[in-house]
N, C-alpha and C positions, 0 to 999 in steps of 0.2 A: 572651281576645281572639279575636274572628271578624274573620280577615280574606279578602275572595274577591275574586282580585284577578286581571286578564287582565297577563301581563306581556308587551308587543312590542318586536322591534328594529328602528327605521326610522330612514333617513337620520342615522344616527350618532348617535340617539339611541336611549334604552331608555325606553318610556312604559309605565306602570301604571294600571289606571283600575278601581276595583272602588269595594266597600263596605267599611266599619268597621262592626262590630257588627250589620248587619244591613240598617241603614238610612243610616248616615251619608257621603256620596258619599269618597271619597279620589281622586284623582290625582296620581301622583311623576311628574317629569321628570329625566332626566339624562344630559347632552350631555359628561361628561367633564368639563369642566373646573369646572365650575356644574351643582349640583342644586337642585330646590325640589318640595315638597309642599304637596299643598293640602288640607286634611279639614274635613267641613264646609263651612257656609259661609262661614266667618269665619277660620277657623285657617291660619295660613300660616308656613313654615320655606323657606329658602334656603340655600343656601351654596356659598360658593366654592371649588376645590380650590388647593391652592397649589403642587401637579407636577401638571398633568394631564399623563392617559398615553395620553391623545388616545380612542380609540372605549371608551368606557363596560363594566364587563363584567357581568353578569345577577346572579354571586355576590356583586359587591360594593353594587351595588344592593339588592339583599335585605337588606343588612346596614342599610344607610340607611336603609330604608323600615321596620326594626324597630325603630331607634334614631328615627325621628321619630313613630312610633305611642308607644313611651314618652315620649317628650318631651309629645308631643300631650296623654298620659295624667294628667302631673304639671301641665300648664298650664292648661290649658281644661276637663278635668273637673270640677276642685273649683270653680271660677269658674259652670258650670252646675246643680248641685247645691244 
């Protein structure tokens, strides 16, 4: 997995906006209470948290943003292929 990824903290949110593999755009949002990614053009994941703990924090984002890069991996790969 290449991931190159800018990760920002703005107005209570934590934004991501890099590449997958090289070429493939990704952007993560995540305001704490509600995340979503986007990779590709087509591929989309959300979700809602069910305690938010109000301002987002960078570590547990990273975790998200690894857990929807395999997700991404088992859904939309083999579908391409």
């Amino acid at each position: 997995m290449a991931l190159k990824v800018k990760i920002l903290e703005e107005n209570n949110k934590i934004i991501a906006k890099g590449v997958l593999d090289g070429t493939v755009p990704f952007l993560f949002e995540d305001s704490g209470d509600r995340w979503s990614v986007r990779i590709g053009k087509t591929w989309r994941h959300m979700e809602r948290e069910r305690h938010s703990k109000g301002q987002p924090l960078i570590s547990e984002a990273r975790q998200k943003i690894y857990g929807a890069i395999a997700r991404f991996r088992c859904e939309a790969k083999p579908a391409l292929a």
